[in-house]
Backbone bond lengths (Angstrom), bond angles and torsions (degrees), N, CA, C in turn:
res aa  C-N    CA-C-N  psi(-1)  N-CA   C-N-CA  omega(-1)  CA-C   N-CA-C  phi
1 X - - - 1.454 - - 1.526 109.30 -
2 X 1.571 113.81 140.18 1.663 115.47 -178.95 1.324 108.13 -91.28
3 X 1.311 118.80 134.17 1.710 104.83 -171.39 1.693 93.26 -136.83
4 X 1.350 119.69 40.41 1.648 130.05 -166.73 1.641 90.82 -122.42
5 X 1.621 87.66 121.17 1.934 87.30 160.16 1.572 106.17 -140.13
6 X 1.435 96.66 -178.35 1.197 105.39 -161.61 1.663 125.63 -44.10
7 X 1.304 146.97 138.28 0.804 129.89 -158.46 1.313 148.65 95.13
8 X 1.925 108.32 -20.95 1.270 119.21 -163.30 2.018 96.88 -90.40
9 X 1.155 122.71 152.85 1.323 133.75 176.28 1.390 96.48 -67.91
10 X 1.330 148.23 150.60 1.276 148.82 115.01 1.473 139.18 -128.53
11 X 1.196 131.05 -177.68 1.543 127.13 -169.25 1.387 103.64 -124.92
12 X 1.347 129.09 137.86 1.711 133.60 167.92 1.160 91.54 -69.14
13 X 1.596 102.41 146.68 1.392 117.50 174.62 1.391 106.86 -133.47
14 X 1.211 121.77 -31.91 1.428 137.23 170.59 1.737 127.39 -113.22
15 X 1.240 114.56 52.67 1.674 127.69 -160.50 1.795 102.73 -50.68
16 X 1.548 107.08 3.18 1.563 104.63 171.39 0.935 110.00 -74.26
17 X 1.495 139.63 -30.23 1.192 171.15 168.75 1.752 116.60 -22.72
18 X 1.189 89.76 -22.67 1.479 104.00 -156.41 1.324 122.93 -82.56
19 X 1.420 147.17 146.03 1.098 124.06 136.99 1.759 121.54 -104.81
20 X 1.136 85.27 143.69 1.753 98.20 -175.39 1.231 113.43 -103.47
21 X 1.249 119.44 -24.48 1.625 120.44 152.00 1.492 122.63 -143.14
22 X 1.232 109.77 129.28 1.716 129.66 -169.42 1.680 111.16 -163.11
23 X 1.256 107.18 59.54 1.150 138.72 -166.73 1.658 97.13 -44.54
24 X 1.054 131.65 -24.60 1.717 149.05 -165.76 1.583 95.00 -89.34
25 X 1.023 115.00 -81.48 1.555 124.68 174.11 1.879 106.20 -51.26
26 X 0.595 124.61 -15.10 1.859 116.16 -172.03 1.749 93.59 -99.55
27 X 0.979 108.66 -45.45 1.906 104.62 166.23 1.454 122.19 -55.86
28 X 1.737 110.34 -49.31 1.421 111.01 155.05 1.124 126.28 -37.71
29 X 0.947 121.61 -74.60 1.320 127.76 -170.63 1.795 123.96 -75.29
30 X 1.295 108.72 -22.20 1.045 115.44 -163.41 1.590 168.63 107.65
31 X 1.505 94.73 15.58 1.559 121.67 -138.59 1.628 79.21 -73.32
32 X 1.400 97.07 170.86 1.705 100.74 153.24 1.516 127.32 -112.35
33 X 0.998 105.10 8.51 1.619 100.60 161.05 1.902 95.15 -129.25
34 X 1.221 100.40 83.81 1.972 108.09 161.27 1.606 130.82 -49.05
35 X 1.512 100.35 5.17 1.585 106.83 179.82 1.771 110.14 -110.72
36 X 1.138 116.78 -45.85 1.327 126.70 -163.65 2.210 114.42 -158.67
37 X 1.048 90.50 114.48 1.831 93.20 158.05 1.487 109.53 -141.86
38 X 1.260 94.08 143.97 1.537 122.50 -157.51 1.295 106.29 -51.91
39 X 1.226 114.27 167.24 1.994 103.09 157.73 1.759 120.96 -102.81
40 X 1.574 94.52 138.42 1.101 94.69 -163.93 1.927 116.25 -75.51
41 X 1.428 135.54 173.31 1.107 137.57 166.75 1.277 126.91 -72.70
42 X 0.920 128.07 144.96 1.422 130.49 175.27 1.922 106.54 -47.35
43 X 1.015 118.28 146.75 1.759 113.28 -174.11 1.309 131.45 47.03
44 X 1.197 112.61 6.41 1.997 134.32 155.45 1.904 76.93 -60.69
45 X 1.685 82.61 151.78 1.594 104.02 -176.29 1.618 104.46 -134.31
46 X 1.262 136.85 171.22 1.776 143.44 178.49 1.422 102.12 162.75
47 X 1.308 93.19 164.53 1.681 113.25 -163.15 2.113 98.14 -90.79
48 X 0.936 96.38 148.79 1.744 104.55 169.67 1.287 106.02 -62.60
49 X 1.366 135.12 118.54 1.928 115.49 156.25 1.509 101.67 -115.73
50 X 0.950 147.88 30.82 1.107 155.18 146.14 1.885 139.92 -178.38
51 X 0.954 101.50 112.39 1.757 108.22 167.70 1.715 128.29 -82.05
52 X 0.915 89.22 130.14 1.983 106.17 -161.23 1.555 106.96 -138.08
53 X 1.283 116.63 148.68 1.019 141.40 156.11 1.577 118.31 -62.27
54 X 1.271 115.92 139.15 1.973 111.30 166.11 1.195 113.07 -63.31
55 X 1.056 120.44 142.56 1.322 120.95 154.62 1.416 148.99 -43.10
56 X 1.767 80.97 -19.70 1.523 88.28 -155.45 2.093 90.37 -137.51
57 X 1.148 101.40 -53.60 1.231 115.33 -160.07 1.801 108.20 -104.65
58 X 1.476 111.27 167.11 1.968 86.02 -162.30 1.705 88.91 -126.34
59 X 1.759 81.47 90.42 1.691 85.86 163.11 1.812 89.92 -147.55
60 X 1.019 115.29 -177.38 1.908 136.02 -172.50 1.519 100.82 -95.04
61 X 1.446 109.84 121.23 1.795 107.22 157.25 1.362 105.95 -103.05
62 X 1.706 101.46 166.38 1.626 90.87 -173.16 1.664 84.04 -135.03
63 X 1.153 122.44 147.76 1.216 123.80 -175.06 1.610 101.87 -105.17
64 X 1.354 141.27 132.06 1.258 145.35 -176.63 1.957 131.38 -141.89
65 X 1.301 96.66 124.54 1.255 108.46 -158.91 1.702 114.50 -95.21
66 X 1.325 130.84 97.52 1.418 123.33 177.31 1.056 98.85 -61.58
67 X 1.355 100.90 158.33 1.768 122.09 179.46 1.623 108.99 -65.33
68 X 1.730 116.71 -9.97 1.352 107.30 171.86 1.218 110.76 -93.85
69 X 0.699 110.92 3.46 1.907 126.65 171.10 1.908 109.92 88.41
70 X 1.131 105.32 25.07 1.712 123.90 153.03 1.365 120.14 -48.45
71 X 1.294 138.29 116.58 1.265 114.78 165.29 1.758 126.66 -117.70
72 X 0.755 113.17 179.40 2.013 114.45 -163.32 1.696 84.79 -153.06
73 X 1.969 90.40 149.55 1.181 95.33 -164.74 2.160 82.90 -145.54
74 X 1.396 97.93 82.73 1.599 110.25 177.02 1.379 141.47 -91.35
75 X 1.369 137.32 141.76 1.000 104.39 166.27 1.685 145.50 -87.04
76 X 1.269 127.71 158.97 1.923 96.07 -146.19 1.357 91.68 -66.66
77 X 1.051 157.98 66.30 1.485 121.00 151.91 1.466 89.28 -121.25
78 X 1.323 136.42 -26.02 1.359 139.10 164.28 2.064 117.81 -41.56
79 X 1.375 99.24 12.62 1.565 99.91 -173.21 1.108 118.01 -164.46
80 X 1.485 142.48 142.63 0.827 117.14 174.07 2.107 101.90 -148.85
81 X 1.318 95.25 150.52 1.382 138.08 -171.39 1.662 114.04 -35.08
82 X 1.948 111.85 87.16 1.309 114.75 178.91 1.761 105.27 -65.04
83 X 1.268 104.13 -62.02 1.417 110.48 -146.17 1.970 88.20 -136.97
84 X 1.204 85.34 159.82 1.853 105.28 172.10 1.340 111.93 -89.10
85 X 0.979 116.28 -14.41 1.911 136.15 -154.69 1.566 111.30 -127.69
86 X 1.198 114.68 124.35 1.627 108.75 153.48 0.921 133.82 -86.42
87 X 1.667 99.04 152.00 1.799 109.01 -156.28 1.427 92.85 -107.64
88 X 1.066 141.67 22.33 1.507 147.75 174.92 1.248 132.57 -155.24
89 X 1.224 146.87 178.21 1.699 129.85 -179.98 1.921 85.93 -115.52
90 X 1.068 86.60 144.68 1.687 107.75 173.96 1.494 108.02 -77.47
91 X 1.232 110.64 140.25 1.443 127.94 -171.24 1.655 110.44 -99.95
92 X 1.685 104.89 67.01 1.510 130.29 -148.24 1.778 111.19 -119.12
């Protein structure tokens, strides 16, 4: 069960997790680069700005914003839950 919403701080724990391109989902949601974002490292940290459904398959993506304004587009079990609160303003 996903119990992460928008806003909450967290850390990658599983950067397999990731997708780095899902050109469908990055329009959804909003990314700013809709072609490609990198994969992130294991213990790299960013705020949630959005929770979504797959497209295709029935698990939770979480869309996540480093404070350098990087974004990662994971699925939640790839992370898990620093803080309830952000420790930075999103680069939004």
């Amino acid at each position: 069960m996903c119990d992460f919403k928008i806003g909450n701080f967290v850390e990658i724990i599983e950067p397999d997790c990731s997708y780095v391109s899902y050109d469908k989902m990055f329009e959804i949601v909003g990314f700013k680069n809709k072609k490609f974002n990198g994969l992130w490292k294991t213990g790299e940290r960013g705020v949630i700005f959005s929770v979504n459904p797959h497209t295709t398959f029935d698990n939770i993506l979480l869309s996540i914003e480093h404070e350098d304004g990087r974004q990662c587009l994971i699925d939640y079990v790839g992370v898990k839950l620093i803080s309830n609160r952000k420790p930075f303003k999103l680069n939004r």
